[in-house]
C-alpha positions as CSV (number, residue, x, y, z in Angstrom):
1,X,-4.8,13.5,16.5
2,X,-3.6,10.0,17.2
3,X,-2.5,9.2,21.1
4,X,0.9,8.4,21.9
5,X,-0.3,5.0,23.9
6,X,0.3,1.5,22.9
7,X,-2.2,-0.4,20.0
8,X,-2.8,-4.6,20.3
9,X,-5.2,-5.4,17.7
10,X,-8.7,-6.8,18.8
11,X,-8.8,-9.3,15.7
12,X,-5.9,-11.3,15.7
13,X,-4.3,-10.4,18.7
14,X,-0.8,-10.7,18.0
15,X,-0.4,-8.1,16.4
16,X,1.5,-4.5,18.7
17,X,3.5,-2.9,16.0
18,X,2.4,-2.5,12.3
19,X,-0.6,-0.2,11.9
20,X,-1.8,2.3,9.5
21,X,-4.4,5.5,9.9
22,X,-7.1,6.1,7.4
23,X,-7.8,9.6,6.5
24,X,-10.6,10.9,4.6
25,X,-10.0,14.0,1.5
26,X,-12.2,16.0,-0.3
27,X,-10.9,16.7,-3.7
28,X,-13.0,19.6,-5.6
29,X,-12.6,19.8,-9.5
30,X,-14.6,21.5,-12.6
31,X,-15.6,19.2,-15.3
32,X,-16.2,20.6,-19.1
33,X,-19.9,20.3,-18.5
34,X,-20.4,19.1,-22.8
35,X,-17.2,16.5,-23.1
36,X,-17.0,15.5,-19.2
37,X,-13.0,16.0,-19.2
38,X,-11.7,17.0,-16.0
39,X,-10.6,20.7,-16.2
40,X,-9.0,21.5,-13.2
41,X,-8.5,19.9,-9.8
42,X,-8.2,21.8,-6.4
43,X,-5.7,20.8,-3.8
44,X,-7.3,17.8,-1.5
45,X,-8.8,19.2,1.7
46,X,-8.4,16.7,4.7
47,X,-11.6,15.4,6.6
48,X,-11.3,16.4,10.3
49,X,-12.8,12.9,12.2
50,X,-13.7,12.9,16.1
51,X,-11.3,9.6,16.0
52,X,-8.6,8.5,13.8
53,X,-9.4,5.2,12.1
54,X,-6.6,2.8,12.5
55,X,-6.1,-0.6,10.4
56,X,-3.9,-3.7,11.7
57,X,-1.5,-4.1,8.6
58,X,-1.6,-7.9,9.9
59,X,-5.2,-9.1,9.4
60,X,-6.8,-5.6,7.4
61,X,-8.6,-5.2,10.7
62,X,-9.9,-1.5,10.8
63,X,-11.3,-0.2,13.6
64,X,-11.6,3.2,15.5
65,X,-8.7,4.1,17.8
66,X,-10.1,3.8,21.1
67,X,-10.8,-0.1,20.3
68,X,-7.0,-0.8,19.8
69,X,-6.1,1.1,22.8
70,X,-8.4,-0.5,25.1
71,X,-7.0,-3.9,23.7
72,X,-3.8,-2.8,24.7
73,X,-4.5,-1.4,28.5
74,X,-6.7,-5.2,28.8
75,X,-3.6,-7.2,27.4
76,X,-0.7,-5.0,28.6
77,X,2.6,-6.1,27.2
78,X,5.5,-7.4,30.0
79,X,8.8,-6.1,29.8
80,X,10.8,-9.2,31.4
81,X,14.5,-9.3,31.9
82,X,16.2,-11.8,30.2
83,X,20.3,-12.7,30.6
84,X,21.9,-14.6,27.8
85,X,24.4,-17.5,28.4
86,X,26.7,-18.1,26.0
């Protein structure tokens, strides 16, 4: 289960809001065991991981989750007020 916290990517650092998570599947399937064609396929099973696996869609960094958060809470992002003049 991913945490609801912010991500800054330990790579390239710059990047705080395009990420993807890698998850793992186990497909089973039965094979004609004299011609090797594929007979049947079995609905994919997801992997359970202790951490989800998260990639920076900016530089393909992949790392495990904690690594991205800790990046974050080490470079937290400033909300600053700005006023327009126009």
């Amino acid at each position: 289960m991913m945490q609801e916290k912010p991500y800054f990517c330990p790579n390239c650092r710059s990047n705080r809001i395009k990420f993807s998570v890698i998850t793992s599947y186990a497909q089973s399937f039965l094979k004609d065991a004299l011609s090797g064609g594929i007979m049947e396929f079995k609905e994919p099973d997801p992997i359970a991981e202790a951490e989800p696996t998260i990639q920076c869609l900016v530089c393909n960094f992949i790392g495990n989750e904690l690594r991205f958060i800790k990046q974050a809470e080490r470079e937290p992002r400033i909300n600053t007020v700005t006023t327009s003049i126009y």
